[in-house]
C-alpha positions in Angstrom: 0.0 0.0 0.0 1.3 3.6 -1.0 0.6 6.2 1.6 -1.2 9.6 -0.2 1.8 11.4 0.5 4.1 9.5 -1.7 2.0 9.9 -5.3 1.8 12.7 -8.1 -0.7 15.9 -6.9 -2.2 17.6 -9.8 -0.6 19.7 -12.0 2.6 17.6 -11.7 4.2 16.4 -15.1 3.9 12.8 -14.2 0.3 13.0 -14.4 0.1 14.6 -18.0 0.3 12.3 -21.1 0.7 12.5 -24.5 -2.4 11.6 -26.9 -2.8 7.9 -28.1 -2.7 8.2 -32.0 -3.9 4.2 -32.1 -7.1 5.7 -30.9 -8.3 8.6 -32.9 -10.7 6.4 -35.1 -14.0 7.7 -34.4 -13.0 10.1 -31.3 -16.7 10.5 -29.2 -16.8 14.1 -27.7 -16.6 13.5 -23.6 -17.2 16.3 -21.5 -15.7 17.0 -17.7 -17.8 18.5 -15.4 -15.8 21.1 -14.9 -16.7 23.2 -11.8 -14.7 21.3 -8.8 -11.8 18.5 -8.9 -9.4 17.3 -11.1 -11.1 18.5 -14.3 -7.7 18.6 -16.6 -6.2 15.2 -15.5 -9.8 13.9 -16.3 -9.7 15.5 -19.5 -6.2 14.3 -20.4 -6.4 10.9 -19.8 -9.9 10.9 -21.9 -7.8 12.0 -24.9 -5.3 9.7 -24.9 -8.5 7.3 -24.1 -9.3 8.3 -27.9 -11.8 10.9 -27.4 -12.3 14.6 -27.7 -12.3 16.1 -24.0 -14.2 19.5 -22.9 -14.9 21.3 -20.0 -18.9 21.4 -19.3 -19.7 24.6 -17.1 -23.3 25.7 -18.3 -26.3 23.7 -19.3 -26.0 24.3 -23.0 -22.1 22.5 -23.0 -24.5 19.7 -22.3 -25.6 19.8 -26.4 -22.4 19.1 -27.6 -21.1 16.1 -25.5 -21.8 11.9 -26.1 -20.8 11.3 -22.3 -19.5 12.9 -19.1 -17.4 12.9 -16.7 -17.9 14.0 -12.9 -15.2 14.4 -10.9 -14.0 14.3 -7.3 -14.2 16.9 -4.7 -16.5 17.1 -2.3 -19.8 16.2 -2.8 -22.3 19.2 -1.1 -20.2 22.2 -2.3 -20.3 19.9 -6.0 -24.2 20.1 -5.0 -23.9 23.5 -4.4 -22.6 24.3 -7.7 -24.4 22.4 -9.5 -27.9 24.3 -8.4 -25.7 27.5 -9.1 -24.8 26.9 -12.0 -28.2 25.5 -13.3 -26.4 22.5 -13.9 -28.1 19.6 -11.7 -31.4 19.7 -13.6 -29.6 19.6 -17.0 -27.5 16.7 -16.1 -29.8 14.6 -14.5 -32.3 15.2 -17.9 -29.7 14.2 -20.2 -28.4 10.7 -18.0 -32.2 9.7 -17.9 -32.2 10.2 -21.8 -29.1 7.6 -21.4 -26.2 9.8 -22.1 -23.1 7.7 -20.7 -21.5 8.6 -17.7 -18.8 8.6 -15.2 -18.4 9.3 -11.6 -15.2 9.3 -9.4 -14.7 9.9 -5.6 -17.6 12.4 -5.3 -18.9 12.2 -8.5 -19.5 9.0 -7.4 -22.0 10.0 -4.7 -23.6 12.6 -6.8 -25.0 9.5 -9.3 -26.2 7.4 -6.4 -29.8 6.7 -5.5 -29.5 6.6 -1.8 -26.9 8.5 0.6 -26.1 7.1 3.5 -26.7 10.2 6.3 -28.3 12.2 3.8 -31.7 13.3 3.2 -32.0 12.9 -0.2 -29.7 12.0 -3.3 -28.6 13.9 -5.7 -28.6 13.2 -9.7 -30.0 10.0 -8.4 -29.3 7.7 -11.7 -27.3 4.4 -10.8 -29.2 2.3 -8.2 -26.6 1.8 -5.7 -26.4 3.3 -1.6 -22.9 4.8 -1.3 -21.5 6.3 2.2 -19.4 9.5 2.1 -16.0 9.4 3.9 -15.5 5.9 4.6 -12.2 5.9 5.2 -11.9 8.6 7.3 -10.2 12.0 7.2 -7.4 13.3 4.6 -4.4 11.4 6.4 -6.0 7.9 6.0 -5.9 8.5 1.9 -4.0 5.6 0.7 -3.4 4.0 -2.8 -3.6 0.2 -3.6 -4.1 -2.4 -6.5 -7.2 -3.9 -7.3 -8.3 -7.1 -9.6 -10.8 -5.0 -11.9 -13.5 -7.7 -12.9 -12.6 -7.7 -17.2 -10.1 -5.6 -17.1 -7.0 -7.1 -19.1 -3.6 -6.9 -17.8 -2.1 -5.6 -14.1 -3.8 -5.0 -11.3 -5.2 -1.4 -11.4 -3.5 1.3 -9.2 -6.2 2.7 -7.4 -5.3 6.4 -5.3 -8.0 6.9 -2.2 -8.3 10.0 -1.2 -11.1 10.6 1.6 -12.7 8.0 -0.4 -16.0 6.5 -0.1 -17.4 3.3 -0.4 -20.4 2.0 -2.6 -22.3 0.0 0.4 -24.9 -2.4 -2.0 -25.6 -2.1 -5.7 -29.0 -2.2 -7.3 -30.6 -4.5 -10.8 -28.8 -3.8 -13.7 -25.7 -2.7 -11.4 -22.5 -5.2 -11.8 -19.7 -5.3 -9.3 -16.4 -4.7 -11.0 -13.9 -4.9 -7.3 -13.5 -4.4 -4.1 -11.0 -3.1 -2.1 -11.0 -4.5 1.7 -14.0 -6.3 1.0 -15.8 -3.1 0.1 -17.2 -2.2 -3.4 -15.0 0.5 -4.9 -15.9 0.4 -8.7 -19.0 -0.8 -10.4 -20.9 -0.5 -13.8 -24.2 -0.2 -15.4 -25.3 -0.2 -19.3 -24.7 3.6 -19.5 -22.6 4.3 -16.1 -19.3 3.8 -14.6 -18.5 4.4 -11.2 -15.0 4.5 -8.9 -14.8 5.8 -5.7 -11.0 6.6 -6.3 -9.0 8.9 -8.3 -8.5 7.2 -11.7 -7.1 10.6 -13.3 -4.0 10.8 -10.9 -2.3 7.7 -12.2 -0.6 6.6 -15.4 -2.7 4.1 -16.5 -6.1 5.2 -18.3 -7.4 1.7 -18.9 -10.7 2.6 -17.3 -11.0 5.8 -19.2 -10.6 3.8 -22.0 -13.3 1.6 -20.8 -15.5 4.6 -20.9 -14.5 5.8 -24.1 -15.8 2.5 -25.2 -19.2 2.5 -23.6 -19.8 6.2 -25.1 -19.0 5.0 -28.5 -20.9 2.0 -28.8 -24.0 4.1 -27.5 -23.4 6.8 -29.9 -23.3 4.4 -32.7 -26.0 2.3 -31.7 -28.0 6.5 -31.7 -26.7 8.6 -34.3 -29.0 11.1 -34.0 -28.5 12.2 -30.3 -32.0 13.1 -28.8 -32.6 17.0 -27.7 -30.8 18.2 -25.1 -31.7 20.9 -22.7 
């Protein structure tokens, strides 16, 4: 186990990459929600994924995207923008109408149905009860490897930073590993969720894995329905 203190932060050149020419074929736009988190690692590691990466900070960004991405930070203030912005609404219209998506860390919480210790949910569209914090505070962040259920090759490096944990998963919800015993990534037809920090490693597989699931649903619609 790697203690928090030991890995890349943001911003550092370790986390950067270089595009992925192999994967250019048929590039899906993905935005990242881009009002809290690490919203330019996300972005980088969706491009050398093999898709076009933007930032999505007002309703009408939501037109121009096939998926999204909603990253880490922490989860009420992320609520708290989100009504600000005029964003929750919007986002919540367009995963109902089945657009892909992709929650980390707190993005995570934002997609559950149920909350633990809250009083209501928030976007509310993957059927799954997720507690906040689960971990414990900032020192207790740690990083480990985990056996990702279809994912070829290493174990994923997995970076936990006041992490929580996805308690029990819904129908239609499959568990994809656990860390500890605990469910810390999982997947639905149209969603993805990790309750870690994909974005601050090197290896993008599960970005990639995304890609893949916003692809296929763009091609399978290639007239994307009305957004708001």
């Amino acid at each position: 186990m790697t203690r928090i203190h030991d890995l890349p932060k943001p911003g550092d050149p370790a986390v950067r990459r270089e595009p992925d020419s192999r994967t250019r074929v048929s590039e899906p736009t993905i935005g990242v929600l881009g009002v809290q988190g690490d919203v330019s690692e996300h972005a980088a590691a969706l491009e050398r994924a093999g898709a076009r990466a933007v930032w999505v900070r007002r309703p009408e960004d939501l037109d121009a995207v096939d998926g999204l991405v909603l990253p880490g930070g922490e989860s009420t203030t992320l609520r708290r923008l989100l009504d600000y912005e005029g964003l929750l609404e919007a986002v919540r219209r367009r995963g109902q109408d089945g657009m892909p998506m992709f929650g980390t860390c707190a993005g995570a919480i934002l997609l559950a149905t149920r909350v633990v210790g809250a009083p209501a949910p928030h976007l509310s569209l993957v059927p799954m009860t997720v507690s906040r914090n689960a971990y414990g505070r900032q020192r207790e962040s740690f990083a480990a490897d985990l056996e990702v259920e279809g994912l070829e090759g290493a174990p994923l490096h997995a970076v936990f930073i006041r992490a929580p944990v996805i308690e029990a998963v819904g129908p239609g919800v499959e568990v994809l590993a656990r860390e500890g015993g605990r469910i810390v990534l999982a997947e639905s037809d149209r969603a993805l969720v990790a309750t870690f920090h994909p974005e601050l490693t090197e290896d993008y597989r599960l970005h990639r894995r995304f890609v893949e699931k916003v692809r296929a649903r763009r091609n399978a619609s290639p007239v994307r329905e009305a957004g708001c």
